[in-house]
C-alpha positions as CSV (number, residue, x, y, z in Angstrom):
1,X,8.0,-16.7,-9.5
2,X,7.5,-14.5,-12.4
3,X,10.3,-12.0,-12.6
4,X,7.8,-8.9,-13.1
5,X,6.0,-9.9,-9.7
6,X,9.4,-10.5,-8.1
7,X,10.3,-7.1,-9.4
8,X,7.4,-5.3,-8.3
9,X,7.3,-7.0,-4.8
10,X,11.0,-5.6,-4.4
11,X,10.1,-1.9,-5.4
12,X,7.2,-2.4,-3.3
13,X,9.3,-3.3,-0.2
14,X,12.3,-0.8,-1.0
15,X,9.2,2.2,-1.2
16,X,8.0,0.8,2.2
17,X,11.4,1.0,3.4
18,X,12.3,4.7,2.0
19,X,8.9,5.5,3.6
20,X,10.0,4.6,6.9
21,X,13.5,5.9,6.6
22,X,12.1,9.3,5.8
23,X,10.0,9.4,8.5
24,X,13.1,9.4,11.1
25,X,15.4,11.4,9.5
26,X,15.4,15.4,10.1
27,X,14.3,18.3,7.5
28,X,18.0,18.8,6.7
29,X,18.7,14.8,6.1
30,X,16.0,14.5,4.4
31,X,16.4,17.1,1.7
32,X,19.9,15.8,1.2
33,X,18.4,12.3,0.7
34,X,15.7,13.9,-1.6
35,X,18.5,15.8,-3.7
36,X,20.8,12.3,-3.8
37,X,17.4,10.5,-5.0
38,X,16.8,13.1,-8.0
39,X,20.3,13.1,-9.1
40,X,20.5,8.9,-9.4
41,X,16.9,9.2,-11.2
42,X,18.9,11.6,-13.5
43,X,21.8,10.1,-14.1
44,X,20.0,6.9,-15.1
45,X,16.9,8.2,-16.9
46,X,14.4,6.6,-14.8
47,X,12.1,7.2,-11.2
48,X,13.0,5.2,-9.1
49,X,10.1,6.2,-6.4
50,X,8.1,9.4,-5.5
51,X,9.7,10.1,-2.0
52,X,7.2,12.4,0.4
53,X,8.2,13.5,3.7
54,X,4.9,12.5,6.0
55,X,4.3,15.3,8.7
């Protein structure tokens, strides 16, 4: 398999995954997990995912 599709199959699965883990935790776990996220993006210069909490 072409590493790009392997790639993007991964990101694809790890957003599906943050998606569902967002949607269980509180407001308060949540914006901890939502400041942990920002500060890895920034410490390594990329976005990782766009990370929404679903109401």
């Amino acid at each position: 398999m072409n590493k790009n599709v392997r790639a993007v199959r991964e990101l694809s699965n790890l957003a599906i995954l943050f998606d569902e883990m967002a949607c269980r935790m509180s407001s308060t776990e949540f914006t901890h997990f939502v400041q942990e996220h920002d500060r890895l993006e920034q410490l390594n210069g990329i976005q990782l995912i766009e990370v929404k909490k679903h109401e």
